[in-house]
One Martini backbone bead per residue (centre of mass of N, CA, C, O) as a GRO file, in nm:
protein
  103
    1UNK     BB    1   9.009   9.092   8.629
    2UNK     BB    2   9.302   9.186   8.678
    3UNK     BB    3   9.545   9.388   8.626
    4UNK     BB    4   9.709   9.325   8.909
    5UNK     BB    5   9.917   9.032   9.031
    6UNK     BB    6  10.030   8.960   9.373
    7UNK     BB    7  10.282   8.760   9.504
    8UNK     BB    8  10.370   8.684   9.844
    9UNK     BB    9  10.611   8.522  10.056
   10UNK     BB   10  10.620   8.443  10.419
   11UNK     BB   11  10.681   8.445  10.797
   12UNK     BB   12  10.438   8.554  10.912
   13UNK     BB   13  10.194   8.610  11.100
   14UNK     BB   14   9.891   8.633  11.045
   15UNK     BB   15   9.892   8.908  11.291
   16UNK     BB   16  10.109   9.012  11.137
   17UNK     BB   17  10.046   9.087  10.876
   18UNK     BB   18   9.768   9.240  10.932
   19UNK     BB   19   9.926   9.463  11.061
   20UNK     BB   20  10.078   9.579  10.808
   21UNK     BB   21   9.857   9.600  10.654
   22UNK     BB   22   9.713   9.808  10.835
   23UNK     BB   23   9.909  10.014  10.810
   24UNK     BB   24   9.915  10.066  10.510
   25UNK     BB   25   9.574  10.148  10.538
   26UNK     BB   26   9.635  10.392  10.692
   27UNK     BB   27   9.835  10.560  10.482
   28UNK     BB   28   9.607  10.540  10.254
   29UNK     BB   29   9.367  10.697  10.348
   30UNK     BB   30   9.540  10.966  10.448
   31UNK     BB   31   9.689  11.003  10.144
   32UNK     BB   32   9.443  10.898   9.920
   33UNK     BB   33   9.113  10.821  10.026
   34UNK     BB   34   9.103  10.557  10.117
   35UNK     BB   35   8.913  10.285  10.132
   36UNK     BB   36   8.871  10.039  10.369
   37UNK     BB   37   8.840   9.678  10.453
   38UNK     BB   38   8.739   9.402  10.640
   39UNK     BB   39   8.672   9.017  10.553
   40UNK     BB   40   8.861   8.871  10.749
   41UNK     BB   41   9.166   8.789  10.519
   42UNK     BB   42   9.046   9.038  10.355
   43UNK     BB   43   9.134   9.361  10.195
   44UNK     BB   44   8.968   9.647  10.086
   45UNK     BB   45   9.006   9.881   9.798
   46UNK     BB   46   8.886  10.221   9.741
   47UNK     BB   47   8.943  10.466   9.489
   48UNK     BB   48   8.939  10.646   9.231
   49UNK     BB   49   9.068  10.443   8.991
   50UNK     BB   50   9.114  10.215   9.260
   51UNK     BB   51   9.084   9.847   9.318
   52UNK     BB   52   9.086   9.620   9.572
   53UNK     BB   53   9.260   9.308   9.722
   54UNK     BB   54   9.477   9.175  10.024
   55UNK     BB   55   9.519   8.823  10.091
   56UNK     BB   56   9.512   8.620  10.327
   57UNK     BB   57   9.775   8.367  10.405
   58UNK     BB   58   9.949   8.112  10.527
   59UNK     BB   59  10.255   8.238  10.390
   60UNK     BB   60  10.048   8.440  10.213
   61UNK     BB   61  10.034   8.719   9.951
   62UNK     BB   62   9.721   8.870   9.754
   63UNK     BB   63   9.722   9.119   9.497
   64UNK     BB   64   9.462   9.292   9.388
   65UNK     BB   65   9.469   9.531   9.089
   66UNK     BB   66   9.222   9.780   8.979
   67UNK     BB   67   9.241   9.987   8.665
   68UNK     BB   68   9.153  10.256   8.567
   69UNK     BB   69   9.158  10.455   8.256
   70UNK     BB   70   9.365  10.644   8.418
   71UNK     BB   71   9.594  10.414   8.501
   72UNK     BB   72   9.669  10.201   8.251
   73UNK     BB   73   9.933  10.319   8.175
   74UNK     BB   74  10.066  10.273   8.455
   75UNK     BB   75  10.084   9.939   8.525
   76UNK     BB   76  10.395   9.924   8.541
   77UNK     BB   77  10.467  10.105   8.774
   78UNK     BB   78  10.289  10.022   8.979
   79UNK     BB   79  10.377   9.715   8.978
   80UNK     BB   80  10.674   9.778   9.059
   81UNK     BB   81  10.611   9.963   9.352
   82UNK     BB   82  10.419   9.715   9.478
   83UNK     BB   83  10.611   9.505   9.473
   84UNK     BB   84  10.831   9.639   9.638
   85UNK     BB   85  10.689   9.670   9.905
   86UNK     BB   86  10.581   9.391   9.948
   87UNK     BB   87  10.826   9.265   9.999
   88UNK     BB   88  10.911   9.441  10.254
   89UNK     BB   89  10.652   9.391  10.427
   90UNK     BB   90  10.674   9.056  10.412
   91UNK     BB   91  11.018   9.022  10.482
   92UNK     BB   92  11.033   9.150  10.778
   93UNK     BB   93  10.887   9.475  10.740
   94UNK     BB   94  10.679   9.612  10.892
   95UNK     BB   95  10.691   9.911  10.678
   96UNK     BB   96  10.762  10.221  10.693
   97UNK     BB   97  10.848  10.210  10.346
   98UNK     BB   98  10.591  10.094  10.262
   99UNK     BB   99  10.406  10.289  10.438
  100UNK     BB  100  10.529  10.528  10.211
  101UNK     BB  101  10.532  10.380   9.926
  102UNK     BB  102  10.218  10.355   9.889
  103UNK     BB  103  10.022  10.332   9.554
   0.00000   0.00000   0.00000
């Protein structure tokens, strides 16, 4: 079971949520050294102390992230911080300010 799990409905096409979403895993390799992968319309990121995927469908984006016990302090901030992103990417912004302050 996820530590946090964050659902946003959208209005983007399919391929633009995955644009979006992919956006912000490029600047999360580069920021913080996450691996990503895509399988289907599931993106998968993983990198010491948290891991999780952000599962697309048509409408609706759901982030589910385990957080490592150096992590679990945090989570109601990184949760509230995750949550203001998701907002912002999913709801016709896609993204510069969340693929900025994505963590």
């Amino acid at each position: 079971m996820a530590d946090i799990t964050l659902v946003e409905d959208h209005a983007l096409s399919m391929d633009g949520a995955r644009a979006a979403a992919q956006k912000v895993a490029d600047q999360m390799t580069a920021d913080y050294e996450m691996t990503c992968s895509w399988e289907g319309d599931v993106l998968s990121f993983k990198r010491s102390g948290v891991s999780g995927t952000l599962a697309l469908t048509e409408g609706r984006a759901q982030l589910d992230i385990n957080l490592g016990f150096m992590l679990k302090g945090f989570r109601s901030k990184i949760e509230e911080q995750v949550g203001r992103n998701m907002r912002k990417l999913f709801n016709g912004d896609a993204g510069q300010d969340a693929s900025k302050d994505a963590a």
